[in-house]
Residue, then its C-alpha position, 0 to 999 in steps of 0.5 A: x547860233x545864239x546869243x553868248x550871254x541872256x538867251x536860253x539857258x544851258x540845258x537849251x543850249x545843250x539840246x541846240x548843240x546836239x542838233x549841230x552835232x547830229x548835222x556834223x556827224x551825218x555819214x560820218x563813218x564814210x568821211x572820219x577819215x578825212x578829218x585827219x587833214x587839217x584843211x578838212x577839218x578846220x571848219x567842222x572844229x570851228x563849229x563844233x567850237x562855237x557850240x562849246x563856247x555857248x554851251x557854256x557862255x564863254x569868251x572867244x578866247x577860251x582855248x577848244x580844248x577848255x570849251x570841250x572840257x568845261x561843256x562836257x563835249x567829245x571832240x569831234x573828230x574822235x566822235x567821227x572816229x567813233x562813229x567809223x568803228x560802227x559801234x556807237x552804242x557801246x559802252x565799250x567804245x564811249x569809255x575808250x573814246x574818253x580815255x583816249x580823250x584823257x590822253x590828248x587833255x592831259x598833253x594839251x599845251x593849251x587850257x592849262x588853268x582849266x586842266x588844273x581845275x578839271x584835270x580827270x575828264x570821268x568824273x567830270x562828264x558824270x556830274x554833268x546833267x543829261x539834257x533836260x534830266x534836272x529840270x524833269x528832276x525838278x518837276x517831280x520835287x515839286x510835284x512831290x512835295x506839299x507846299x506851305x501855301x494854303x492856296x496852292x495846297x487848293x490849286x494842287x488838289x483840285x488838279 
């Protein structure tokens, strides 16, 4: 997928992973059933792991569960699962899916060093930035405000 270290930068990354994860969850609600087998699901979690792991620039041996975690990403078969219930815009649904999330983070047996820096999965994926939301953030800041530079205060004014 891309380079783990140098390359693009998280935001990028996020937006690349939402491609992979659109690709994944394709038709998902005729086979999220099918992700209950081990042997079905091990390649799709694979995947949807190397995405985690660029996301956030992390080593091969960070554990699925601290890359979900730190990324901010749902697992993928409780996506699919979402998606099999067939309301994927609700609310509703998303803070279930999460909580449901919490249960299986807070049983984990691996990624104990991050659950005890991130032991509540809510407030973490609140924190986290929509894809490209800092940046135009950062667009309208400096859009906003006037700078020091007199020739930049030219540059701005003639614009």
């Amino acid at each position: 997928m891309m380079t783990n270290t140098r390359g693009p930068k998280q935001h990028s990354r996020r937006i690349i992973a939402a491609v992979v994860t659109s690709t994944i969850l394709y038709a998902a609600p005729i086979w999220a059933e099918a992700l209950k087998t081990a042997s079905y699901s091990r390649l799709c979690k694979a995947v949807y792991r190397r995405c985690a792991l660029r996301i956030t620039s992390s080593f091969c041996r960070v554990s699925e569960e601290a890359a979900l975690v730190v990324a901010g990403t749902i697992p993928i078969d409780m996506l699919a699962a979402e998606r099999r219930t067939g309301s994927t815009g609700s609310r509703t649904q998303r803070s279930n899916t999460i909580e449901a999330w919490q249960k299986r983070w807070n049983n984990a047996t691996t990624g104990r060093w991050t659950h005890r820096l991130i032991p509540n999965l809510t407030p973490w994926m609140q924190w986290l930035p929509v894809v490209g939301e800092r940046q135009q953030q950062q667009r309208r800041n400096r859009a906003e405000s006037p700078s020091k530079d007199p020739d930049v205060q030219q540059t701005v004014r003639i614009m």
